[in-house]
N, C-alpha and C positions, 0 to 999 in steps of 0.2 A: 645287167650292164650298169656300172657306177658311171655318173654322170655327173659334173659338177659345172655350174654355170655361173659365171661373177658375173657383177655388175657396178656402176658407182662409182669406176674415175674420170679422167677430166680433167679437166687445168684450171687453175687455182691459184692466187696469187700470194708466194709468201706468207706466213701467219695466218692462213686460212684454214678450211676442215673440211674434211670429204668424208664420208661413210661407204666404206666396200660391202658389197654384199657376195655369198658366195650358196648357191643351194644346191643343196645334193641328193640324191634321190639312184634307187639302187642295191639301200645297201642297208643295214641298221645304225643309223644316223646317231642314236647318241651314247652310245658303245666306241664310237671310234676317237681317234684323236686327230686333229685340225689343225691345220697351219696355214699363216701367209708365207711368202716368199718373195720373195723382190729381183728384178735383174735389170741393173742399168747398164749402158750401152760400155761393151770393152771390159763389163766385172763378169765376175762368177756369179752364178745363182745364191743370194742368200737367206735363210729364215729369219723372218722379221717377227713373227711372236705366234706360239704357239699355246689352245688348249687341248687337255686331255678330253675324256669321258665323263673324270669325275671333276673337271671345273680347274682343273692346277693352271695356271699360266705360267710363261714365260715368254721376255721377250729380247730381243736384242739391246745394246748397251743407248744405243743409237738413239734408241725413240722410247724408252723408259720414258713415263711422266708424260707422253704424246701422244700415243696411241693404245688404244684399250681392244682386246680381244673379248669377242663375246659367241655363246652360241644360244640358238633359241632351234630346242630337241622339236616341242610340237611341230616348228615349219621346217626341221631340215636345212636350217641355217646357218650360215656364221659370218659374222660380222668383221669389219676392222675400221674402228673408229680413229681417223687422223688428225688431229688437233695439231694447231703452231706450226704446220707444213711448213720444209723450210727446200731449198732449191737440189740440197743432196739427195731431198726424198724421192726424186724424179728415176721412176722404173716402170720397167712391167710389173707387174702384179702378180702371182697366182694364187691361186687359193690350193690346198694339200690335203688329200685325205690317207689316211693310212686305216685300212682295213686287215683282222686278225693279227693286228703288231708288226707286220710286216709289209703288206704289199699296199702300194701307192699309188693314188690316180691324180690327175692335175684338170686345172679347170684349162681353160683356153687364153687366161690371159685378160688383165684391164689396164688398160695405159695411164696414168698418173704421170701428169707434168707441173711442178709448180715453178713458178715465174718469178725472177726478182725484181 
């Protein structure tokens, strides 16, 4: 059973920084490929930056230069480092796994609100 568990948002005032955590366990963790996702109130679900297996990034236009994706394979980790939070970043959270290139499991969600 893949399991994935964030942790690390919160509210934060404008130009502040949060670190998401997301651990996953389950599955062979650094074979797979990792994503955040974001959903504010009235949008669609969107991917906010994603890595691969072998370390590729990519992230949305949005938060280029703000937010840094990271994984750490020993603990089953991945990260999303938030810098310069600004009031649009305010979503839920999730964190993404895709196991065998296809199939996807979602963590439960971390609330991210920043304030102006």
């Amino acid at each position: 059973q893949v399991q994935l568990v964030e942790s690390g948002g919160g509210l934060v005032q404008a130009g502040g920084s949060l670190r998401l955590s997301c651990a996953v366990s389950g599955t062979s963790f650094s074979s797979n490929a990792m994503g955040w996702y974001r959903q504010a109130p009235g949008k669609q679900r969107e991917l906010v930056a994603r890595i691969t297996g072998s370390g590729y990034r990519n992230y949305v236009d949005s938060v280029k230069g703000r937010f840094t994706i990271s994984r750490d394979n020993a603990r089953n980790t991945v990260y999303l480092q938030m810098n310069s939070l600004k009031p649009e970043d305010t979503a839920v959270y999730y964190c993404n796994c895709v196991v065998g290139g296809y199939r996807e499991y979602w963590g439960q969600g971390t609330q991210v609100t920043v304030s102006s």
